[in-house]
C-alpha positions as CSV (number, residue, x, y, z in Angstrom):
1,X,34.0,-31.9,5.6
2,X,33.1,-33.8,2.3
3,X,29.4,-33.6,0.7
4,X,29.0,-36.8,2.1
5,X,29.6,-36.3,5.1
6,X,27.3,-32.8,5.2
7,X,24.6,-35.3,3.7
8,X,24.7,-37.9,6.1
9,X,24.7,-34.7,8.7
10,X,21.8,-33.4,7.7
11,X,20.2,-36.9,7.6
12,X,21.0,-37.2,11.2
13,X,19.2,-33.9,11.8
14,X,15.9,-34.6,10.4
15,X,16.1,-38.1,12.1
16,X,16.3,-35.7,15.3
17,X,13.1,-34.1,14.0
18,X,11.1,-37.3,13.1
19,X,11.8,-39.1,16.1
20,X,10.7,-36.0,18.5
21,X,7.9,-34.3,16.2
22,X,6.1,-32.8,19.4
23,X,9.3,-31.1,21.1
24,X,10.8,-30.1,17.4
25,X,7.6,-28.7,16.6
26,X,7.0,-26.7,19.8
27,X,10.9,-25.7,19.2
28,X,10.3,-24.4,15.8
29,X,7.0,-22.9,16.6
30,X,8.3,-19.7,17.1
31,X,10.6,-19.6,13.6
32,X,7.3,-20.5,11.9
33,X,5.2,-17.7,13.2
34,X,8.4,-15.1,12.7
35,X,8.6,-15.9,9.3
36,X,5.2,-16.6,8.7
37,X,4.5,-12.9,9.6
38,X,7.4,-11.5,7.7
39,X,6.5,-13.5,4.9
40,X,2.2,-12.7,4.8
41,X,2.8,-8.5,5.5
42,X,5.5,-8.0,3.1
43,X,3.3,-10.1,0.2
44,X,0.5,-7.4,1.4
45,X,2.9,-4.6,1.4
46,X,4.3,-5.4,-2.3
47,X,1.3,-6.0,-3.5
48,X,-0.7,-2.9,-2.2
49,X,2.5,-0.2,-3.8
50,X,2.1,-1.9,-6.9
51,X,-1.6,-1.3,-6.4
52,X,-1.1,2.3,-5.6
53,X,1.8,3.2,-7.7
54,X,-0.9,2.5,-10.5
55,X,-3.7,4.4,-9.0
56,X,-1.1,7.7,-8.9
57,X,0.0,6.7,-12.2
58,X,-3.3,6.9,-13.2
59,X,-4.4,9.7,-11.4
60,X,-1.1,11.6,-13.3
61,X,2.6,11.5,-12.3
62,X,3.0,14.8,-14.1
63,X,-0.4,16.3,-11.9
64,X,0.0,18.9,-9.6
65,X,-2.7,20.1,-7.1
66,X,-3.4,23.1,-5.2
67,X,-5.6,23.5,-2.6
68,X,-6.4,26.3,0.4
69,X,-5.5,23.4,2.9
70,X,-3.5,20.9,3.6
71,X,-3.8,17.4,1.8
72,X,-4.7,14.7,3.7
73,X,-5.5,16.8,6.8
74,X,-6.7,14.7,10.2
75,X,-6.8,17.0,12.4
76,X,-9.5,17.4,14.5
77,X,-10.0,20.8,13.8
78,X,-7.9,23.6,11.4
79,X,-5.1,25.8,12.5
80,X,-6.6,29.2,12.7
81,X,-3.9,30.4,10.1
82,X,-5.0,28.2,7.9
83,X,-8.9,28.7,8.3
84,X,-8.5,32.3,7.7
85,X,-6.6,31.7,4.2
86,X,-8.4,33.3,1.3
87,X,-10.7,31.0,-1.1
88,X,-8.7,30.2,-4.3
89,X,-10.9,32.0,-7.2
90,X,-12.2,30.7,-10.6
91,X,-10.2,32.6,-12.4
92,X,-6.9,31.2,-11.0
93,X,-6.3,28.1,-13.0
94,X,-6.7,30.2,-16.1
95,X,-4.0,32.4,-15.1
96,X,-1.5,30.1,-14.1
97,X,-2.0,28.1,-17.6
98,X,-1.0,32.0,-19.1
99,X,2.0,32.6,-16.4
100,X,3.1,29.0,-16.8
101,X,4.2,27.7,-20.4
102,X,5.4,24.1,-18.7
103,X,2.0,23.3,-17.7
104,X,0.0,21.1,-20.6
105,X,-3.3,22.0,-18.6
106,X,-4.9,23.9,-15.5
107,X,-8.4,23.8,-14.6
108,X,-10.9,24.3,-11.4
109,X,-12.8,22.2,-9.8
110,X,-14.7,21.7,-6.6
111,X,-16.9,19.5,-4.5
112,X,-20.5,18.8,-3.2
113,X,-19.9,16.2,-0.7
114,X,-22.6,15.2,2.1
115,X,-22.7,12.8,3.5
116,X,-25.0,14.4,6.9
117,X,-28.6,14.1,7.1
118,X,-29.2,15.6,3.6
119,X,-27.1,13.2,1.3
120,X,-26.8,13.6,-2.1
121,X,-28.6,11.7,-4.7
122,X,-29.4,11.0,-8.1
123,X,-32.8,9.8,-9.3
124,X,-34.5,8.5,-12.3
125,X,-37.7,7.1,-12.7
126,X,-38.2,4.7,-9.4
127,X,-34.4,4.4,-9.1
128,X,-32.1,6.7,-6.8
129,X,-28.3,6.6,-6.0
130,X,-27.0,8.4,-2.9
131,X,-24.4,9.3,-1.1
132,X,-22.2,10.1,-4.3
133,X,-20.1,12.9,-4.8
134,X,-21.3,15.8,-6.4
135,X,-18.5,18.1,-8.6
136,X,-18.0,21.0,-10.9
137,X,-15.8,20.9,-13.5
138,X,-14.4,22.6,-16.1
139,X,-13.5,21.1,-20.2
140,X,-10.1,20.4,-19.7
141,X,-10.6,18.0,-16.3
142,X,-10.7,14.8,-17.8
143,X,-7.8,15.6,-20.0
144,X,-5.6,16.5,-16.8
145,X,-6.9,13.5,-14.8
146,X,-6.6,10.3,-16.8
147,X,-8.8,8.8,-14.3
148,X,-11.9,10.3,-15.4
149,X,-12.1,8.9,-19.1
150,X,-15.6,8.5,-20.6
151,X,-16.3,5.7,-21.5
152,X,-19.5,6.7,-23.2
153,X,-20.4,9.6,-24.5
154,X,-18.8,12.3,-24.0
155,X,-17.2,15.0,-21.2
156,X,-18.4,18.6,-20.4
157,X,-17.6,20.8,-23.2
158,X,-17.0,24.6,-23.2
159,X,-20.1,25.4,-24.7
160,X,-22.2,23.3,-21.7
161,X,-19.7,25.5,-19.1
162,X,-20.6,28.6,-21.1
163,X,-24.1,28.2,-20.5
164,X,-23.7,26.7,-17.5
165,X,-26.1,23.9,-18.9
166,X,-27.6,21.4,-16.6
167,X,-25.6,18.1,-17.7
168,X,-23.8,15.7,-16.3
169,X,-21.4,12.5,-16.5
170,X,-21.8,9.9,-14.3
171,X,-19.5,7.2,-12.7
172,X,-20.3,3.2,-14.3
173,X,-22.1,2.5,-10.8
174,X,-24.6,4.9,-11.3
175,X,-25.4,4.2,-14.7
176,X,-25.8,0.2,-13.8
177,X,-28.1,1.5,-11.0
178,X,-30.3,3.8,-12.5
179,X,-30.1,2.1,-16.0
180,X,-29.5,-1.2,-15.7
181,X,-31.7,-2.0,-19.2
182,X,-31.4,0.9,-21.4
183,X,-28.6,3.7,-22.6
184,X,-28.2,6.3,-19.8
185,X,-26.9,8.8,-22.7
186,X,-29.8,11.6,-23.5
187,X,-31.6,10.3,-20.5
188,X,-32.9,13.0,-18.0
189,X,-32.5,12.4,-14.3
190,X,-32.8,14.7,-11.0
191,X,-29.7,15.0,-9.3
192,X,-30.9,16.7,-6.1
193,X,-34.4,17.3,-7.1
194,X,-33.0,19.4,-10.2
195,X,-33.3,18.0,-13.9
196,X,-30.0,16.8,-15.8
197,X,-29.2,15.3,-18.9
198,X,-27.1,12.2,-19.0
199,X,-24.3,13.4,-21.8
200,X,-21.6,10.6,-20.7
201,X,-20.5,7.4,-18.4
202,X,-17.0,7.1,-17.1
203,X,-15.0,4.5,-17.4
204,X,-15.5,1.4,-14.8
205,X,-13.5,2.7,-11.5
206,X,-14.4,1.0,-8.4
207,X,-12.2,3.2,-5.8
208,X,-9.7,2.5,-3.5
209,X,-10.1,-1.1,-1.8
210,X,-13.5,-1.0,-3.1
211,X,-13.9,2.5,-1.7
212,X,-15.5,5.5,-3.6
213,X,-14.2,5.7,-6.5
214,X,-15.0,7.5,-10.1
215,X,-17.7,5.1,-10.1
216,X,-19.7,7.2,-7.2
217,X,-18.9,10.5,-9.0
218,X,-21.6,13.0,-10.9
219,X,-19.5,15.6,-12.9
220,X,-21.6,18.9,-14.1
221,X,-20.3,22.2,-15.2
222,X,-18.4,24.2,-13.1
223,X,-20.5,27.3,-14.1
224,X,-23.6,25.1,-13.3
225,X,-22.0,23.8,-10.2
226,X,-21.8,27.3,-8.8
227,X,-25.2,28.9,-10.0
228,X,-27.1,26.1,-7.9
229,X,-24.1,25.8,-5.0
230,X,-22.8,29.5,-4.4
231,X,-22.5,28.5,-0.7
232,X,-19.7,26.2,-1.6
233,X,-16.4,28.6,-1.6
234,X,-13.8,25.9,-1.3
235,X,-12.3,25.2,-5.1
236,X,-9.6,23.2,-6.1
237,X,-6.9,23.6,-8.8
238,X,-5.4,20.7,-11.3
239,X,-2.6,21.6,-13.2
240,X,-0.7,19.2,-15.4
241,X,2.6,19.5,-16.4
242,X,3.9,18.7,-20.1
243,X,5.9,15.4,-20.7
244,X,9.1,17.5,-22.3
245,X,8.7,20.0,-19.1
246,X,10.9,19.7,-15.9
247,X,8.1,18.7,-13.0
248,X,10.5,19.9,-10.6
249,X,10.9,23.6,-12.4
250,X,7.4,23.6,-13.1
251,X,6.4,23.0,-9.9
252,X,8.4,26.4,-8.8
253,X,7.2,28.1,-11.5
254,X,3.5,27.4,-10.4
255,X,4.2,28.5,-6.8
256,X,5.9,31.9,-8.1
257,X,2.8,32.6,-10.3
258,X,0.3,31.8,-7.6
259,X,2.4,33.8,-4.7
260,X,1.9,37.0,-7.2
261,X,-1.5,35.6,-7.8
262,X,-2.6,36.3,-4.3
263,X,-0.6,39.3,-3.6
264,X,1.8,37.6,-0.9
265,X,4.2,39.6,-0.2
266,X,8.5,38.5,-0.2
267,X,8.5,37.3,3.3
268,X,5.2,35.9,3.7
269,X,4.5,32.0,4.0
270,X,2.2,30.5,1.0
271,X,-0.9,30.8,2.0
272,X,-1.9,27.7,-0.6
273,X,-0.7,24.3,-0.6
274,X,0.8,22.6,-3.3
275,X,0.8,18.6,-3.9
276,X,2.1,16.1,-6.7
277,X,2.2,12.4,-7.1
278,X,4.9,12.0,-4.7
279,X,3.3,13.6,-1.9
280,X,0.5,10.8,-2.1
281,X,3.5,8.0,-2.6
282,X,4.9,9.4,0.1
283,X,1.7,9.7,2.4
284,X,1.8,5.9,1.6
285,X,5.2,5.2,2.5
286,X,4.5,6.6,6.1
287,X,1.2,4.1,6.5
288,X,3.1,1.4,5.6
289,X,6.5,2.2,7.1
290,X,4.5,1.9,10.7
291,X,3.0,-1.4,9.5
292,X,6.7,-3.0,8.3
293,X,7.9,-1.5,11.9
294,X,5.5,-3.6,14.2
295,X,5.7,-6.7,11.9
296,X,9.8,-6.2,12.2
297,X,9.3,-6.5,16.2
298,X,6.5,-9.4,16.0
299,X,8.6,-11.1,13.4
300,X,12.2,-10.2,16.1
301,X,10.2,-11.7,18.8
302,X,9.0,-15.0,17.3
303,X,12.4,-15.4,16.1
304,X,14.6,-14.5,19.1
305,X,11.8,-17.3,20.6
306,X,12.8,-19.9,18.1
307,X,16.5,-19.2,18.6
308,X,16.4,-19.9,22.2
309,X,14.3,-23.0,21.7
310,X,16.2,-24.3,19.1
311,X,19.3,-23.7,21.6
312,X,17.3,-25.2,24.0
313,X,16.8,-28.3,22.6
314,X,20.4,-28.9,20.9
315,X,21.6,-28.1,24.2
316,X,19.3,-31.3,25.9
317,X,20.6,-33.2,22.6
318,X,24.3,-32.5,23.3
319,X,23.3,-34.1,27.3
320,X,21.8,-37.2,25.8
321,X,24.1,-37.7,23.3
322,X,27.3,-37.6,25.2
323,X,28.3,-40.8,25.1
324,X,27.6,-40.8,21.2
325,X,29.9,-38.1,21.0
326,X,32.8,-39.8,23.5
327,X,32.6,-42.8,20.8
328,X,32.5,-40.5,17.7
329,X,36.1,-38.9,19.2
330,X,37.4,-41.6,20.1
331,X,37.4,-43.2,16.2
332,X,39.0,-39.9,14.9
333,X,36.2,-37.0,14.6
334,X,37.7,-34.1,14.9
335,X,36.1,-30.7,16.9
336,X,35.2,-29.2,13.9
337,X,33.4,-32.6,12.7
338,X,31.3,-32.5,16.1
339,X,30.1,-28.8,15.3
340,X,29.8,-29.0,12.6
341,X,27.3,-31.7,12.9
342,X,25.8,-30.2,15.3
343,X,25.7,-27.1,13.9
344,X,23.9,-28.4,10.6
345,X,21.4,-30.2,13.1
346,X,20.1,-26.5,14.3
347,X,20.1,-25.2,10.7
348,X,18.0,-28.1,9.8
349,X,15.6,-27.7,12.6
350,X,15.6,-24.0,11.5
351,X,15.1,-24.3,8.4
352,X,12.1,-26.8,8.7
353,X,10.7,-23.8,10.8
354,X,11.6,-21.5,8.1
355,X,10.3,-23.5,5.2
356,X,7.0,-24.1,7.2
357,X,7.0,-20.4,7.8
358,X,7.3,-19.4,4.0
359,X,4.5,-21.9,3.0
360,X,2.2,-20.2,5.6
361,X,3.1,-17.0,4.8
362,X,2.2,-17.6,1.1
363,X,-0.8,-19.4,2.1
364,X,-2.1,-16.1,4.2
365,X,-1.1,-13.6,1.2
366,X,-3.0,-16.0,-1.0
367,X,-6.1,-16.0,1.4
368,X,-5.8,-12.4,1.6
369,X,-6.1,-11.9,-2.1
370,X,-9.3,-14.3,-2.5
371,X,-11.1,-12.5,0.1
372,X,-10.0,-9.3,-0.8
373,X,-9.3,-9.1,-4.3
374,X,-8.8,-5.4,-3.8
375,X,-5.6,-5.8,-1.8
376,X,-3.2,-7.7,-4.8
377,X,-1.1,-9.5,-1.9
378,X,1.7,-11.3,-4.0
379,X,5.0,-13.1,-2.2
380,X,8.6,-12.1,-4.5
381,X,11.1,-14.4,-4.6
382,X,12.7,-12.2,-2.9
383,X,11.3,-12.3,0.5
384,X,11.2,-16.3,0.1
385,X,15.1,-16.0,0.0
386,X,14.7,-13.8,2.7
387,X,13.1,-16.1,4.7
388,X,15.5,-18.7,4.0
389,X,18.2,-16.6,5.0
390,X,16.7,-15.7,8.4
391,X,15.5,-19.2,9.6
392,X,19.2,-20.4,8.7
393,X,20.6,-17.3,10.4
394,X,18.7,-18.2,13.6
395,X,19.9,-21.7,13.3
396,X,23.7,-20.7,12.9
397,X,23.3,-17.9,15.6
398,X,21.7,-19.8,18.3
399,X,23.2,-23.2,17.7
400,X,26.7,-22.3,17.8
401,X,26.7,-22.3,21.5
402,X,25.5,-25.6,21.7
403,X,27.5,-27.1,19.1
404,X,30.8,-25.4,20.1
405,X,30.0,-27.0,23.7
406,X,29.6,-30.3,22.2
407,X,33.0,-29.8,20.3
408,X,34.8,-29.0,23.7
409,X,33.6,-32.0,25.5
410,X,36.8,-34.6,26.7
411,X,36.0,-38.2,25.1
412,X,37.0,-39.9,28.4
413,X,34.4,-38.1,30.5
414,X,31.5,-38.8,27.5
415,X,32.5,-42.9,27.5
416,X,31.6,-42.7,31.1
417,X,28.8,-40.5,30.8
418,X,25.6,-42.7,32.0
């Protein structure tokens, strides 16, 4: 078949479409919301593990955390063999910085988070934050998690930990709260009814799709932390690993050092866990692999849908074209003319389907994105091609049926079709 003949085929096809817009569009209706779905969750998908590939990448690919539980833990309630683990100590992150020459940094840290009836707050003068989180830290924090850079100011030092002085850096939404007219630095405020001096201001963090972020946090010195908190047992443990260090080896070597640590014996399970970037990318990966699974059967459905219609409706044009295609064999068209033309017909009703599909999927992801600037939803090129490729797909798939009938039909019996 010469491009001509292809061109005048397709012609024909959207002349099919123009002069029955309501049945072509109820035919396609199906393609469009397949790819339209296909289209809109994988510009949300791409553009939320960019999103979070930068948050880990800030946070530190080379980080490594160690905690008495699990990471990420929903469960309702603990495993008794993991309630009954021993409190990590203070003096742990010092030691594994002496046992482990790959790591650049290891430091403690832990929480004050309450969010009950008594939440935390900050105060100063007539103004008050709450609900913010409340930690202890120690000098080398902010240099093992990027995150926390000061913006003003400066960090906890080793003298304020020393001394377990009352001081504290604050998150930027804090500081525009209680400050909104004058510099926070020197500035004394009561973070839960006990005097602080204002020594620094992160940098601007905002948080996970607007979430809590470094923005919400109040960092004071560990040693202060635990002179006003001792009920809080649970700490934490940042280590980061050097850039000309193996993660991989490191990562052993820390888990060695802390099995001695804590006395465990050969046999015995670690009774600590140990997490790194990829644990969080792969946390991810399982939230979104369920959310790519249900739009891969939404998108299936709407498709298989739009195949059938589509076959549907070359199927009732094959009937009422018969006698067109009696007359079209009986000047010379070959059976490969007839499905082919018929053929290009269902890709072109297809691919209208497809195209309108793609433009609404863009038009979601770009809706998405204005509303909630915090998810980045962004279509590739690559899932326009895809989109292409399925909408014609459909149209070869389920109009071959059709077309291959058409083909097969005896020219004699179509000139006296009425």
């Amino acid at each position: 078949m010469t491009v001509a003949e292809i061109r005048e085929n397709l012609l024909v096809g959207l002349d099919t479409l123009r002069s029955r817009k309501l049945r072509s569009g109820l035919t396609v209706l199906g393609i469009v919301i397949g790819v339209t779905s296909v289209i809109s969750v994988a510009a949300i998908i791409d553009g939320l593990n960019g999103y979070i590939r930068g948050r880990i990448q800030s946070m530190g690919s080379r980080s490594i955390f160690i905690t008495r539980i699990p990471a990420g833990f929903l469960g309702a309630r603990l495993p008794e063999k993991i309630r009954t683990r021993k409190y990590l100590q203070y003096g742990d992150a010092a030691y594994l910085k002496e046992a482990v020459p790959a790591l650049a940094y290891a430091t403690t840290f832990t929480n004050r988070i309450n969010f009950g009836e008594a939440v935390d707050q900050i105060r100063y003068g007539g103004a008050h934050v709450e609900r913010i989180f409340v930690r202890g830290v120690e000098p080398d924090y902010a240099s093992a998690l990027q995150l926390f850079a000061v913006a003003q100011g400066r960090f906890v030092s080793q003298y304020d930990l020393d001394h377990a002085r009352a001081v504290a850096v604050i998150g930027a939404a804090i500081a525009d709260a209680l400050f909104p007219h004058v510099d926070p630095l020197g500035k004394s405020v009561r973070l839960n009814g006990r005097p602080y001096e204002i020594i620094g201001v992160f940098e601007r963090d905002p948080g996970l799709f607007g979430g809590f972020g470094v923005d919400q946090f109040v960092c004071i010195p560990l040693s202060n932390f635990h002179k006003n908190y001792p009920e809080i047992r649970e700490v934490f443990i940042l280590a980061s690993v050097r850039d000309d260090a193996d993660l991989s080896t490191a990562r052993g070597q820390l888990v060695d050092a802390m099995r001695r640590r804590r006395r465990l014996s050969y046999h015995a399970e670690n009774d600590f866990e140990v997490s790194d970037a990829s644990f969080f990318t792969n946390l991810w990966d399982q939230l979104t692999g369920a959310m790519v699974l249900l739009t891969g059967i939404i998108s299936s459905i709407g498709l298989l849908v739009g195949g059938i219609g589509v076959m549907n409706i070359m199927l009732i044009s094959v009937t009422e074209r018969t006698q067109e295609i009696g007359v079209r064999k009986a000047i010379g068209a070959r059976k490969s003319d007839i499905r082919v033309q018929f053929l290009l017909e269902a890709v072109t009703l297809s691919g209208v389907g497809g195209v309108v599909g793609i433009l609404a999927g863009s038009g979601v992801a770009l809706l998405v994105r204005l509303l909630a600037p915090s998810i980045p939803a962004a279509v590739s090129l690559f899932w326009v091609a895809a989109g292409v490729v399925m909408s014609v797909s459909v149209g070869l798939f389920f109009g071959y049926y059709p077309a291959n009938r058409a083909a097969n039909l005896d020219p004699i019996v179509c000139l006296r079709y009425e």
